[in-house]
N, C-alpha and C positions, 0 to 999 in steps of 0.2 A: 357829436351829440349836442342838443341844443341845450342852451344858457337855463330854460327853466327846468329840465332833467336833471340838469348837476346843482343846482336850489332844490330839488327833490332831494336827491342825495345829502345835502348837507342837514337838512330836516331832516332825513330818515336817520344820520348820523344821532344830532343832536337827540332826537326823542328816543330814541331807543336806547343808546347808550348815554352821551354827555350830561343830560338833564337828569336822570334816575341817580345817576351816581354821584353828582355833585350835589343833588336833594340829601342824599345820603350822607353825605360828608357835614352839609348842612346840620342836618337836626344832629347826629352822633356826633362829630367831631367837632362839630361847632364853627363851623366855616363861616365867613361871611356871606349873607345873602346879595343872590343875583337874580335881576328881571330879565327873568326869561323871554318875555310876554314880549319887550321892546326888541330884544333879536329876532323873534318867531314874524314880528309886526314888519320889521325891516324886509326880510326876504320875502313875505306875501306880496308886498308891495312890488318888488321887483318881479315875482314868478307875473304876479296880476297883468303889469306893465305889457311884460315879454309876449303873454299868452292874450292878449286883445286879438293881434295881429293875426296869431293861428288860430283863433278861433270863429275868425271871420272867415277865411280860408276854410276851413275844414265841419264847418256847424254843419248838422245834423238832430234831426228830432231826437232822438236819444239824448243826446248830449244838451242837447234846449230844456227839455223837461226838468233835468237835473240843475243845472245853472239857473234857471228860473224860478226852481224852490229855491235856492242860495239867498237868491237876490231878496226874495219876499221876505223868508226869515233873517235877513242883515236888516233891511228896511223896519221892518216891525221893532228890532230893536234898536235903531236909531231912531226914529220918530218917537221912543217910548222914555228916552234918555231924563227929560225934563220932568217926567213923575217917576221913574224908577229909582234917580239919585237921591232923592227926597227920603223913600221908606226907611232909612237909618242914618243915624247921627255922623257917620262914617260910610254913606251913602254915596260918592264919586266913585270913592275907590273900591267897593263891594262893587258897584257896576262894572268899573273896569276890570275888575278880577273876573267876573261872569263872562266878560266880550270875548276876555284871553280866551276864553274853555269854548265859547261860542262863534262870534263870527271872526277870530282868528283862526283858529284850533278848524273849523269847519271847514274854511277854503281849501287851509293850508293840506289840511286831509284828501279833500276833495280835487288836489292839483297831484298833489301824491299819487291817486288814484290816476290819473290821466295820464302822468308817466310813469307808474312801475310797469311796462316793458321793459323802458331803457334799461332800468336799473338791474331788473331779474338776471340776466344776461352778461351782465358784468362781472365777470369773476372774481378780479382782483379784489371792488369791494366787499363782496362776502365771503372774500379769504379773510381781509381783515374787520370783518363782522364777526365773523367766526372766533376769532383768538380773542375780541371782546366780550363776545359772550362769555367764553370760555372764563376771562376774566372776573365777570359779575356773579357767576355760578361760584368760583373761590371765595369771593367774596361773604358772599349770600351765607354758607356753607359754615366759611372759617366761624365769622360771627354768630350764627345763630350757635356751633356748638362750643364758642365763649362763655353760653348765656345759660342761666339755671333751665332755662326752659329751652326746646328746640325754636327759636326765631327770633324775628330781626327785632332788637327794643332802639324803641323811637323815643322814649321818652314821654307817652302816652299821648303822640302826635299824629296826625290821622294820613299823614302821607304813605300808606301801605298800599292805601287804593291805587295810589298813580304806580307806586315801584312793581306792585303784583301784575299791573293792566300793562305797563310795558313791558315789564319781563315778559308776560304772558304770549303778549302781540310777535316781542324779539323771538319769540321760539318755535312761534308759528313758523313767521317767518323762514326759521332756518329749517325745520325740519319739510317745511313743502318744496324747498328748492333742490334740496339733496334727491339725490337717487336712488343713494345706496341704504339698504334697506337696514346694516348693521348703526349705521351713522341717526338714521332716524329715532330707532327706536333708542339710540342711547340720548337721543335730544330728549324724546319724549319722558325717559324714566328721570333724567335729573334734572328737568324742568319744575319736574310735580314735587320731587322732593324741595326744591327751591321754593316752589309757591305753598307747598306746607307751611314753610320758614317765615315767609311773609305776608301772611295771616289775614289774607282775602279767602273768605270762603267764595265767594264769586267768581273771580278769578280762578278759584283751583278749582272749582267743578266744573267752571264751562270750558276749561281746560283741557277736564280730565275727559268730557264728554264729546269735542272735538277729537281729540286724539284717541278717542274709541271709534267715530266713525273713519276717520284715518287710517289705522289699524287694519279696522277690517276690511277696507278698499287696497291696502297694498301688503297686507299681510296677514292674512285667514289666521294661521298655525300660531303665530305670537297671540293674537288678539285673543282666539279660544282658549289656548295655555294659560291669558293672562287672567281672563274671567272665571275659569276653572280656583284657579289660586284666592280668587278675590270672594268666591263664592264660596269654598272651602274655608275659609279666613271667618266671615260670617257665621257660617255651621258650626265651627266646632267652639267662639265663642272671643270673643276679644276683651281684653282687660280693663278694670273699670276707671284707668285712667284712662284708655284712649274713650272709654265712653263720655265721660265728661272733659275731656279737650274741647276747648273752643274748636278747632276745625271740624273737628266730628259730632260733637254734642246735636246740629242740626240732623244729622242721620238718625240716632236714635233716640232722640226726644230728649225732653228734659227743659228746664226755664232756659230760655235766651235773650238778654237784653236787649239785644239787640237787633234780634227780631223781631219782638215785642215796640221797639221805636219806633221802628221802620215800618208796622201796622198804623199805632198811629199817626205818623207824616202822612198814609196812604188813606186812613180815613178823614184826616182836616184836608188835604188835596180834592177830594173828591168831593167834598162839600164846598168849598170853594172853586172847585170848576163846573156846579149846579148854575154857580150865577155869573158865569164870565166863559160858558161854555162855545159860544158864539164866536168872538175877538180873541177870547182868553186874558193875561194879565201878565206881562214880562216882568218878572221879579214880584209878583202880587204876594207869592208866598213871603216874601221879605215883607210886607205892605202888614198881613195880616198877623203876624209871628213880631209885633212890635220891633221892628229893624231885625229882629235874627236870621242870621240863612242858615242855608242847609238843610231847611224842612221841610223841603218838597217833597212829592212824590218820588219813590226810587224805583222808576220803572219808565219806559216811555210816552205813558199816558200824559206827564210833565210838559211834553212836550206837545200836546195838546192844554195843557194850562197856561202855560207859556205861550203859546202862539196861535192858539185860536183854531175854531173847529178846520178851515179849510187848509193851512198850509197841513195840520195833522192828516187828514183824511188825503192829498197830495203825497206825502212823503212816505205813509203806509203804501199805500197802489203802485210807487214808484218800486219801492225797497221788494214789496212782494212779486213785482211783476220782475225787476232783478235777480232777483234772489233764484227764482224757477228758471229762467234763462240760463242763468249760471251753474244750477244744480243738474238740471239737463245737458249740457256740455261735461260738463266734471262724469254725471255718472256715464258715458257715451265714452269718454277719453279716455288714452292708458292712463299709467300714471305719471309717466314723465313729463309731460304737460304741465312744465312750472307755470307757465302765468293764468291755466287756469285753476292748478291747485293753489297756488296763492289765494287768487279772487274768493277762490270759495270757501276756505280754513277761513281766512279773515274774517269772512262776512257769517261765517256759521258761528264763529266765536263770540264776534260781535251783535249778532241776532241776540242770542242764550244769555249774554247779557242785560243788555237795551229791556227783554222781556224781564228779567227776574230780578234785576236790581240797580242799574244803572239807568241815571235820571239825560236830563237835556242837554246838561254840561258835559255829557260825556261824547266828544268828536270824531271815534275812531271810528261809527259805521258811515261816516260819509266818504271816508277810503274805497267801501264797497260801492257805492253810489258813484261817482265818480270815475273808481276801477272798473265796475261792468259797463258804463255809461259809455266811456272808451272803448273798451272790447269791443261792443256790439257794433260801434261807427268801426272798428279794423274792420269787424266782421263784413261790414255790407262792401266796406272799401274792394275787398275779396272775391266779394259775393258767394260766399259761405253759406250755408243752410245750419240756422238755429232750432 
């Protein structure tokens, strides 16, 4: 196996499990803080290194198209360095924190995507992916029924997003690789209860919405039993604390702050990308929000504020022209076809997000970008019919 495959794996390691958990340990327990950002930074460099040489070797337009938006959006935010630092007083290091989520987190996704073959295939490591999940679910579990409430208390720290979005990814993962159809469905049931617990409503819908097309692609009779119950559940009336839970309060109405924020991030975003809809403005929401972040757009329109009309209007065509590739193979395929139900959970996961609440900083759908980008060069290597 080659040198940047097993740098695949030590990422896939670290993000999935090592970094979720030691965050955790972080904000609860009170651990010392580790930069992640400088080990994530180490091994892009070396996969980068390794992967020149094959990718001169093996280039293909698929795989150009992809790498080429890479480049542009790295570029954009390197040339931009010298007015992004500036919009806050604390301006180096808000940047560098943004590059980690972006053009580390991006490649590093993006190399990921190029070798999960290698990885799929390996047993041994998602045996021992397997016992750590197993892990994080006791985890997840023990704690939140510590807590007066059902879930994870952070201390009213906002890292639920990252623990929800890997848990989330982690169980994709596991449930597209397995076969067996008992193993799946128990990934899926205590998955959801796990991302109840840690209080991404994003997360547990696109979740839950994934593992319904899931369902019903490798198991008809669960999927209708399950909807029957959920539908029953509704009719005859649920109680008026689950109505007012933050997880569910979005279902049946009622004030949400935080939905209500994230309206307006989406309406100052959109007035701000009137006059910078062209170039766009790396970090401008920082610019205009007197040094504050996080008040972007949460949705991938950002990503058009952020980087300007062309690399947007590129990265759409790219992802939708993927995306239908990919979904066409998957609905065409049995189910045992792990690496194209991988490609396609991840990238359907990662769509339902990107759309509904996760902004530019968020790196996981370029896994998909990348991962199909691959495929399709196996594909022609083949000469397969797509």
């Amino acid at each position: 196996m080659f040198l940047g495959a097993r740098l695949s794996y030590i990422f896939l390691f670290i993000f999935l499990f090592l970094e979720p958990l030691y965050k955790y340990c972080e904000y609860v327990l009170h651990f010392p803080r580790i930069n992640m950002s400088l080990l994530y930074f180490g091994i892009l460099i070396i996969i980068y290194l390794i992967n020149i040489y094959n990718y001169n070797k093996i280039k293909t337009k698929n795989i150009s198209v992809s790498i080429y938006l890479l480049i542009l959006v790295t570029l954009v935010q390197v040339v931009t360095f010298p007015w992004a630092s500036t919009y806050s007083s604390n301006g180096v290091n808000l940047y560098l924190t943004t590059i980690s989520n972006t053009i580390i987190k991006y490649w590093l996704f993006w190399f990921l995507g190029n070798h999960i073959k290698d990885i799929i295939y390996d047993k041994k490591f998602w045996t021992i992916m397997t016992y750590l999940w197993i892990f994080l679910v006791a985890l997840i579990i023990s704690n939140a029924l510590n807590n007066d409430i059902f879930g994870i208390i952070l201390d009213g720290t906002g890292i639920y997003l990252m623990l929800a979005d890997s848990f989330a990814i982690f169980s994709i993962f596991l449930f597209s690789r397995y076969n067996k159809k008992k193993y799946q469905i128990l990934i899926v049931i205590i998955s959801t209860i796990c991302l109840v617990a840690l209080f991404s409503r994003a997360s547990l819908y696109c979740f839950i919405l994934t593992s319904f097309i899931f369902l019903f692609k490798t198991n008809k009779v669960f999927f209708f039993s399950l909807l029957l119950c959920i539908l029953s559940i509704l009719y005859f009336g649920v109680s008026q604390e689950i109505i007012e839970d933050r997880m569910f309060r979005i279902i049946f109405g009622g004030a949400d702050a935080s939905y209500n924020m994230r309206a307006e991030d989406l309406s100052r975003g959109l007035e701000d990308l009137r006059n910078d809809w062209i170039l766009g403005s790396f970090m401008g929401d920082v610019e205009n929000n007197f040094g504050k972040s996080g008040e972007y757009i949460h949705n991938y329109i950002s990503f058009w504020r952020q980087f300007g009309i062309l690399p947007f209007v590129v990265f759409v065509s790219t992802l939708i022209y993927y995306f239908s590739i990919i979904t066409k193979v998957w609905f065409s395929s049995n189910n045992k076809d792990r690496y194209v139900n991988i490609l396609f959970y991840l990238s359907l996961f990662s769509i339902l997000e990107i759309i509904s609440s996760r902004s530019f900083v968020y790196p996981y759908i370029w896994f998909s970008i990348g991962g199909i980008a691959t495929y399709l060069k196996y594909a022609q290597m083949d000469d397969k019919k797509i």
